[in-house]
mmCIF file of the N, C-alpha and C atoms, coordinates in Angstrom:
data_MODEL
# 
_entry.id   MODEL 
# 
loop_
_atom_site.group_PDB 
_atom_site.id 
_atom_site.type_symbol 
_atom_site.label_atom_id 
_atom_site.label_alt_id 
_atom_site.label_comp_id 
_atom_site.label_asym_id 
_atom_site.label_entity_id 
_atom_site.label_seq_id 
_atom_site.pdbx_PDB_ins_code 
_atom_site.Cartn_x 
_atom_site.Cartn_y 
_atom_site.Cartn_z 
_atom_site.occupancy 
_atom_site.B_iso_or_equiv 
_atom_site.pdbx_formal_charge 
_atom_site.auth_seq_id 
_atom_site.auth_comp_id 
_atom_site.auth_asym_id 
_atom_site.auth_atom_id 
_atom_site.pdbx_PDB_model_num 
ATOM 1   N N  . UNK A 1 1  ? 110.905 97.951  83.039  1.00 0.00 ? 1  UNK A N  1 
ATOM 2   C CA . UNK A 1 1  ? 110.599 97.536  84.389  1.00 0.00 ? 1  UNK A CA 1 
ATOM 3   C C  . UNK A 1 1  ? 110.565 96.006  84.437  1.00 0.00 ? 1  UNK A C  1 
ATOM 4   N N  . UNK A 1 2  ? 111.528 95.419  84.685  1.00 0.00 ? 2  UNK A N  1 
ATOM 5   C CA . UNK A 1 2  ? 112.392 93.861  84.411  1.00 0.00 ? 2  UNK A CA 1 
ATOM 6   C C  . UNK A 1 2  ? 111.934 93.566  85.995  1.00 0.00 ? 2  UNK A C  1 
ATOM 7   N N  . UNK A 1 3  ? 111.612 92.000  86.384  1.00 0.00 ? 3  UNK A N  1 
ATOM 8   C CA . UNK A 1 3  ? 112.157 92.042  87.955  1.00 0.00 ? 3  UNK A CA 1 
ATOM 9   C C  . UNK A 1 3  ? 113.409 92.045  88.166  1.00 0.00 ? 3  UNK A C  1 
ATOM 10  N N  . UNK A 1 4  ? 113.838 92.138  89.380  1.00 0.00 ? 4  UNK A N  1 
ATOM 11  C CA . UNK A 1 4  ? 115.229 92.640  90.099  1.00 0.00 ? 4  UNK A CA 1 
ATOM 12  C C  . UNK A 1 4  ? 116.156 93.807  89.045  1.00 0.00 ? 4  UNK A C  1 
ATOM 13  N N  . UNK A 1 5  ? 114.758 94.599  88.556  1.00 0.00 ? 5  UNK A N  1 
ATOM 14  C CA . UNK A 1 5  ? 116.200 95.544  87.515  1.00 0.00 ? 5  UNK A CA 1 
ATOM 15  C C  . UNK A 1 5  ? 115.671 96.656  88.765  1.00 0.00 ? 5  UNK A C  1 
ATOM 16  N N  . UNK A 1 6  ? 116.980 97.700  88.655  1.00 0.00 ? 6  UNK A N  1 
ATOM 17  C CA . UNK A 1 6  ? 117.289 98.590  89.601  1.00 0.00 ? 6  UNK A CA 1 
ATOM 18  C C  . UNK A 1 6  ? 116.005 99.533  89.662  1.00 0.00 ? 6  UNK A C  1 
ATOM 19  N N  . UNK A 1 7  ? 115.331 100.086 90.185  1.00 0.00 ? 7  UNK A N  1 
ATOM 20  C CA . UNK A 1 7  ? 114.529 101.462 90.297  1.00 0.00 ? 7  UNK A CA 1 
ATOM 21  C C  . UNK A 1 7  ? 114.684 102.846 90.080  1.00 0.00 ? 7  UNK A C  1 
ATOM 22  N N  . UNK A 1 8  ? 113.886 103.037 88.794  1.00 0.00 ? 8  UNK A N  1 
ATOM 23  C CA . UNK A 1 8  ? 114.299 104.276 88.482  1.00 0.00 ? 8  UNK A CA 1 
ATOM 24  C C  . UNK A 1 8  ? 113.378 105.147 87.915  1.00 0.00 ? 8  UNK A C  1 
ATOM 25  N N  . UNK A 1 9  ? 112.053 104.703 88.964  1.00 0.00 ? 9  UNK A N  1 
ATOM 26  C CA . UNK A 1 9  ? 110.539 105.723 88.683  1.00 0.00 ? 9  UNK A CA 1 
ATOM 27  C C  . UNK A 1 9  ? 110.157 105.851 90.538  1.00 0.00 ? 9  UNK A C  1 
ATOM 28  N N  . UNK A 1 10 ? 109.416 106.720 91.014  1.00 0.00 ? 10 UNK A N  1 
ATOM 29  C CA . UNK A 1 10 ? 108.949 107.067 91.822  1.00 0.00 ? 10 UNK A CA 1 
ATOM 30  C C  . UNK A 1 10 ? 107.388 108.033 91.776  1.00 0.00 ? 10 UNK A C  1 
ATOM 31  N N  . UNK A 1 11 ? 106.833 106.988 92.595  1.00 0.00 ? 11 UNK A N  1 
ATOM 32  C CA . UNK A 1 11 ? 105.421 107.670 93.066  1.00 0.00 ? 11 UNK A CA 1 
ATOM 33  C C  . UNK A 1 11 ? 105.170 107.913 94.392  1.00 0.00 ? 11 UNK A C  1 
ATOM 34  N N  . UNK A 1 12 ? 104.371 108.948 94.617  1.00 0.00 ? 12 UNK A N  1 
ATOM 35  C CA . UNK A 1 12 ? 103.561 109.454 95.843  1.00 0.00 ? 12 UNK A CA 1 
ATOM 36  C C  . UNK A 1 12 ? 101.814 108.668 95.999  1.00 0.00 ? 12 UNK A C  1 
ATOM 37  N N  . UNK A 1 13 ? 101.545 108.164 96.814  1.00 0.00 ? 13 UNK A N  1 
ATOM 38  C CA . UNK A 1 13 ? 100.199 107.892 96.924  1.00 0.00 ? 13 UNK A CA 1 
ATOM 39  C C  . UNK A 1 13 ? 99.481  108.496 97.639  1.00 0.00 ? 13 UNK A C  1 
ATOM 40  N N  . UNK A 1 14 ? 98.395  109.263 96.494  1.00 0.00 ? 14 UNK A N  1 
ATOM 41  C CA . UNK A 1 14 ? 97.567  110.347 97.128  1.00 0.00 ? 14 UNK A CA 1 
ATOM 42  C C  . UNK A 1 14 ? 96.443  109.807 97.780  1.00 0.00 ? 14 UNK A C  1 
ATOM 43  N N  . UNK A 1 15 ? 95.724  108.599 97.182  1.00 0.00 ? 15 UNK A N  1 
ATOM 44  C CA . UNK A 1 15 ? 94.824  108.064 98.045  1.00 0.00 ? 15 UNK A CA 1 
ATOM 45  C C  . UNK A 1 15 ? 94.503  106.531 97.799  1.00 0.00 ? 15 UNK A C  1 
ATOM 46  N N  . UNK A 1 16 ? 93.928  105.681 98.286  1.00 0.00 ? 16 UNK A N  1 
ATOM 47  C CA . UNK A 1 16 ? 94.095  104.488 98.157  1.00 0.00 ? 16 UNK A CA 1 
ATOM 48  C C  . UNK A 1 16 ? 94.596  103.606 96.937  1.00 0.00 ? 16 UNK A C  1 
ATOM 49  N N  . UNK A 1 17 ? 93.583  104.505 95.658  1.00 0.00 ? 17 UNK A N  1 
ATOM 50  C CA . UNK A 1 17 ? 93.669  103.962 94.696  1.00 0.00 ? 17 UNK A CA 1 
ATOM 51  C C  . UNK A 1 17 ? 94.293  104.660 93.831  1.00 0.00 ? 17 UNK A C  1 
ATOM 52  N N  . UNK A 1 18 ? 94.770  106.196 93.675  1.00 0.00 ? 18 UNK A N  1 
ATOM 53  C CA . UNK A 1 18 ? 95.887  107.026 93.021  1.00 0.00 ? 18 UNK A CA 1 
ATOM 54  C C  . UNK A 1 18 ? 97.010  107.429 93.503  1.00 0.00 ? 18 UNK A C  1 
ATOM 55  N N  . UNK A 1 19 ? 97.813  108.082 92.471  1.00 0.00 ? 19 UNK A N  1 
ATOM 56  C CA . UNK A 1 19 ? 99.191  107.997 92.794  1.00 0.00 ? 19 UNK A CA 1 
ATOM 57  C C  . UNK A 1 19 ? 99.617  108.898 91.646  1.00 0.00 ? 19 UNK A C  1 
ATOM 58  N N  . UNK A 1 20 ? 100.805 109.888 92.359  1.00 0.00 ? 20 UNK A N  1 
ATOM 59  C CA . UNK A 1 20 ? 101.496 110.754 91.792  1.00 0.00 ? 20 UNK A CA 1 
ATOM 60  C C  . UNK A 1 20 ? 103.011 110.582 91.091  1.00 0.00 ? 20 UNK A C  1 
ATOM 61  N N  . UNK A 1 21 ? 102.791 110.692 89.843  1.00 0.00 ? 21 UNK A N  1 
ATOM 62  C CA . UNK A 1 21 ? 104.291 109.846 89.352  1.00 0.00 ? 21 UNK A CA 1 
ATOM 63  C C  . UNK A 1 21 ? 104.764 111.292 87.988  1.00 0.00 ? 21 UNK A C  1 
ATOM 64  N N  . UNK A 1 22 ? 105.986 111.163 87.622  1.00 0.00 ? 22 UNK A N  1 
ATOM 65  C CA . UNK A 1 22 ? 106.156 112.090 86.205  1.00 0.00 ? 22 UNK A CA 1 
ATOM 66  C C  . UNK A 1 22 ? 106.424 111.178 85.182  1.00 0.00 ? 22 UNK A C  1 
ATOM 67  N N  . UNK A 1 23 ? 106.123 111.928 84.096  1.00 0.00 ? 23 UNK A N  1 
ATOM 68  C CA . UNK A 1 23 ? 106.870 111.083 82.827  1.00 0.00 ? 23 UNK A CA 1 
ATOM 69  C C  . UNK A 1 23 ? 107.558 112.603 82.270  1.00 0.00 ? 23 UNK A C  1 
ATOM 70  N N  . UNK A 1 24 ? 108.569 112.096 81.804  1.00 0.00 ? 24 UNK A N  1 
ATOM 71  C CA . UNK A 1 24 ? 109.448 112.901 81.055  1.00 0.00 ? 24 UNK A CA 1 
ATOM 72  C C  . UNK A 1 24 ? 108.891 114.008 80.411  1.00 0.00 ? 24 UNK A C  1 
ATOM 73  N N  . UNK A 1 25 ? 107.927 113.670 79.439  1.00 0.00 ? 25 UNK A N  1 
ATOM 74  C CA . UNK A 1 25 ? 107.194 114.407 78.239  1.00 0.00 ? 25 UNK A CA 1 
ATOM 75  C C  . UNK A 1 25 ? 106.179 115.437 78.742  1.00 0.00 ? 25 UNK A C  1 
ATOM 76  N N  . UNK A 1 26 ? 105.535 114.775 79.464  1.00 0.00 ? 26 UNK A N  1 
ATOM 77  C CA . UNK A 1 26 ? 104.314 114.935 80.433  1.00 0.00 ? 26 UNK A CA 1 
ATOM 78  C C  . UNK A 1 26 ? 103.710 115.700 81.547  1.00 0.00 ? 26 UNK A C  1 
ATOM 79  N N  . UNK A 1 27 ? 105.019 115.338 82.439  1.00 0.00 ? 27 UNK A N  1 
ATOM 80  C CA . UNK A 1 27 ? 105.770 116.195 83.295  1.00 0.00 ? 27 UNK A CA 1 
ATOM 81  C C  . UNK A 1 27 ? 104.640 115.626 84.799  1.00 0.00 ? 27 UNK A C  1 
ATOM 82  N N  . UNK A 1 28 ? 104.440 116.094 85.902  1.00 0.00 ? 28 UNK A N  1 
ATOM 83  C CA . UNK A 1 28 ? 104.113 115.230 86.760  1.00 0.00 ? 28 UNK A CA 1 
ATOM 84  C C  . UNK A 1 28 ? 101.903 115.220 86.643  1.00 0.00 ? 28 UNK A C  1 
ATOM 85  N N  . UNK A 1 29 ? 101.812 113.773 86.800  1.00 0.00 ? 29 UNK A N  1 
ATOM 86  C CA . UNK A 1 29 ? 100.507 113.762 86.726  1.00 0.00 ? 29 UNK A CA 1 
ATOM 87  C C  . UNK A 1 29 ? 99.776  113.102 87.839  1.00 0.00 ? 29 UNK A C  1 
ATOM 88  N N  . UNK A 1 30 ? 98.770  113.233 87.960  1.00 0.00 ? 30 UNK A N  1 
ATOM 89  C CA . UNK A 1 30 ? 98.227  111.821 88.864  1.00 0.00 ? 30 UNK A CA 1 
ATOM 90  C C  . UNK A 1 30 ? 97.099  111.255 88.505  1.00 0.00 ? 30 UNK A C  1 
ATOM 91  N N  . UNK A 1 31 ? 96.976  109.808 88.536  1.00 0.00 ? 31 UNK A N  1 
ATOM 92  C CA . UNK A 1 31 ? 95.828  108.444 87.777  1.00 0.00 ? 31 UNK A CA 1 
ATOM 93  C C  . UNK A 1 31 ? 96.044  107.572 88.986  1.00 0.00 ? 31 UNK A C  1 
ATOM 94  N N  . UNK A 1 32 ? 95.296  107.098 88.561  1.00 0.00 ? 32 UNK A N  1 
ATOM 95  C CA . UNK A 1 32 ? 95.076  105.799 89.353  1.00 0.00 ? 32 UNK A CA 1 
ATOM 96  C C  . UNK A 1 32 ? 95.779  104.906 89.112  1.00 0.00 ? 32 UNK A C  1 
ATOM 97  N N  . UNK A 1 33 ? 95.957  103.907 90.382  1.00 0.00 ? 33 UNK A N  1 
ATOM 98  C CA . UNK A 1 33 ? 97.106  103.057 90.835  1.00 0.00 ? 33 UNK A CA 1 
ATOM 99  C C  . UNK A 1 33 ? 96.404  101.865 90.118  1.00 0.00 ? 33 UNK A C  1 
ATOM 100 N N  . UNK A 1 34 ? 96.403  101.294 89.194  1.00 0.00 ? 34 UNK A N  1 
ATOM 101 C CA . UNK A 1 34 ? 96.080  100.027 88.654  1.00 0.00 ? 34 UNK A CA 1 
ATOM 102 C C  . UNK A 1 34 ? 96.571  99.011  89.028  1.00 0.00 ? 34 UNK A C  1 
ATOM 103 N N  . UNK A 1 35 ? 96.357  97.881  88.803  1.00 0.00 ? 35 UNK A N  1 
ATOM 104 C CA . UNK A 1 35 ? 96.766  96.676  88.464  1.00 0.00 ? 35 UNK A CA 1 
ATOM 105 C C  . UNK A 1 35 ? 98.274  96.584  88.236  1.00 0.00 ? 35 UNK A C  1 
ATOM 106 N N  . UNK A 1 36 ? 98.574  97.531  86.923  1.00 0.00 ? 36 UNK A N  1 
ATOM 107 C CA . UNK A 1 36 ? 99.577  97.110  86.670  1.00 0.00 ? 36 UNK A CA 1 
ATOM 108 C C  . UNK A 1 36 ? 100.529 98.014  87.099  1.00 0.00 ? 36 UNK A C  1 
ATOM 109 N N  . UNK A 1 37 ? 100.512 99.151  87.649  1.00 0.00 ? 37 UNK A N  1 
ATOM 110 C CA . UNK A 1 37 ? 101.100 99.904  88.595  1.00 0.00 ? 37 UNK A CA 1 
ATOM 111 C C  . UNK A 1 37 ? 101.807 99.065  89.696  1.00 0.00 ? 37 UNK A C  1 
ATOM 112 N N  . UNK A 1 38 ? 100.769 98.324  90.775  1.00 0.00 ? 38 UNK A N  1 
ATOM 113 C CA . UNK A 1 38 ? 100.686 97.782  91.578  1.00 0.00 ? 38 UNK A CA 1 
ATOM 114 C C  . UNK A 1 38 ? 101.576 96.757  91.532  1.00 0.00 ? 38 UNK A C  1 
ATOM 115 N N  . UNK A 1 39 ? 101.699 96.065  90.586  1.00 0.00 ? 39 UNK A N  1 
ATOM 116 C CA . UNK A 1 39 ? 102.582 94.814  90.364  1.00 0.00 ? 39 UNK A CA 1 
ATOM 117 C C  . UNK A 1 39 ? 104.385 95.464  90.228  1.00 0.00 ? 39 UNK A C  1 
ATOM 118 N N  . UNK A 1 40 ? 104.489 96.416  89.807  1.00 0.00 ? 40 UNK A N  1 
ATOM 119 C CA . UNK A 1 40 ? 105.250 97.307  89.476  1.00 0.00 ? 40 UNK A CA 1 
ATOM 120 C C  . UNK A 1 40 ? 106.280 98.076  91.204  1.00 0.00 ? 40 UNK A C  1 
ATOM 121 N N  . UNK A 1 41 ? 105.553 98.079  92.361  1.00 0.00 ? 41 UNK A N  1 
ATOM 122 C CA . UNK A 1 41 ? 105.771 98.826  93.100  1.00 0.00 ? 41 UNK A CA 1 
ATOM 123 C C  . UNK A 1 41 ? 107.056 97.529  93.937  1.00 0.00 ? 41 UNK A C  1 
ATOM 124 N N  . UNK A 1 42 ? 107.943 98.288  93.848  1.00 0.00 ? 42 UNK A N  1 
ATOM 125 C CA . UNK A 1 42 ? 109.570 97.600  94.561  1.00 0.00 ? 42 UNK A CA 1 
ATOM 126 C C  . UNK A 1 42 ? 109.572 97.958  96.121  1.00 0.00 ? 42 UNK A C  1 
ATOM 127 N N  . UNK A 1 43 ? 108.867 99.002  97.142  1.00 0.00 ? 43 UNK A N  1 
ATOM 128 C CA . UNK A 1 43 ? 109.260 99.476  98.084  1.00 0.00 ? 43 UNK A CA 1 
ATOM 129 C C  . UNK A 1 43 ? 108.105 100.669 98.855  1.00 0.00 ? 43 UNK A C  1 
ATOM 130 N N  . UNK A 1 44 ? 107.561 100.264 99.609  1.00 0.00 ? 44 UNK A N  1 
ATOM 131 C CA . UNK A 1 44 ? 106.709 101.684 100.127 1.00 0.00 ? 44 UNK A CA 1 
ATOM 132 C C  . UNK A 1 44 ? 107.181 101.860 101.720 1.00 0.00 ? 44 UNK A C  1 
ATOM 133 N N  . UNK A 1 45 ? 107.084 103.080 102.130 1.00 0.00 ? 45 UNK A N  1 
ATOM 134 C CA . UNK A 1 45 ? 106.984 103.322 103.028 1.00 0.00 ? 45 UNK A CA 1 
ATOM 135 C C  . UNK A 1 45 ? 106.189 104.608 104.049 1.00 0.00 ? 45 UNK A C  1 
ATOM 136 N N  . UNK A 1 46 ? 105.817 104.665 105.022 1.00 0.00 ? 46 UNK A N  1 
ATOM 137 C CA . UNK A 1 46 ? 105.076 106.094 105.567 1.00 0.00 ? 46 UNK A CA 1 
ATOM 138 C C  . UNK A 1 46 ? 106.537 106.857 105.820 1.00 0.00 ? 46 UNK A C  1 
ATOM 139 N N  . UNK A 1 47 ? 105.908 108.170 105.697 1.00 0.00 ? 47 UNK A N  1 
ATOM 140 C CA . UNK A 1 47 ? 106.567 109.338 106.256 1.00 0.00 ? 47 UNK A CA 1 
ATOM 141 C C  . UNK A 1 47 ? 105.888 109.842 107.482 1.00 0.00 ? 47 UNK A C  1 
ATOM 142 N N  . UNK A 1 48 ? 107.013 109.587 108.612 1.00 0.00 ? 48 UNK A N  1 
ATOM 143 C CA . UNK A 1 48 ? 106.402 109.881 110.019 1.00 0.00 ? 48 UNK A CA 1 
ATOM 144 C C  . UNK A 1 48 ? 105.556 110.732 110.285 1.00 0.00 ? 48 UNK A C  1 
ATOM 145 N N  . UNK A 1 49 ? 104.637 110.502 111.413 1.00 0.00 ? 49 UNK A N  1 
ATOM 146 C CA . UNK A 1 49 ? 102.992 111.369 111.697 1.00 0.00 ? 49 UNK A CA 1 
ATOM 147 C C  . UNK A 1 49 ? 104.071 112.554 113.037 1.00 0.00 ? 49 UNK A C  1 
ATOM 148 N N  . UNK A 1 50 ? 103.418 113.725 112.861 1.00 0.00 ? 50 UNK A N  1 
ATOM 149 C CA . UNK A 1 50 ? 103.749 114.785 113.658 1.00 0.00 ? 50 UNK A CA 1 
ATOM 150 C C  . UNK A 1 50 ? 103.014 114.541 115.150 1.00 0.00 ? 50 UNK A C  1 
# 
């Protein structure tokens, strides 16, 4: 995770401070959005309200 290298992880944010991501091995988990998560994030957006 280089700056300007392409994106090729994705998370869901379940609540302010966690977030839903997979790892390969692991398979999908959810922790908290740290610091260094945070520095990490290229793009968010909402998914429209009904």
């Amino acid at each position: 995770m280089k700056p300007r290298a392409i994106a090729k992880h994705v998370g869901i944010l379940t609540a302010p401070d966690s977030f839903l991501h997979a790892y390969e091995r692991l398979g999908v988990i959810e922790e908290p959005l740290t610091p260094s998560w945070r520095r990490r994030i290229a793009f968010a957006f909402l998914f429209p309200q009904r």
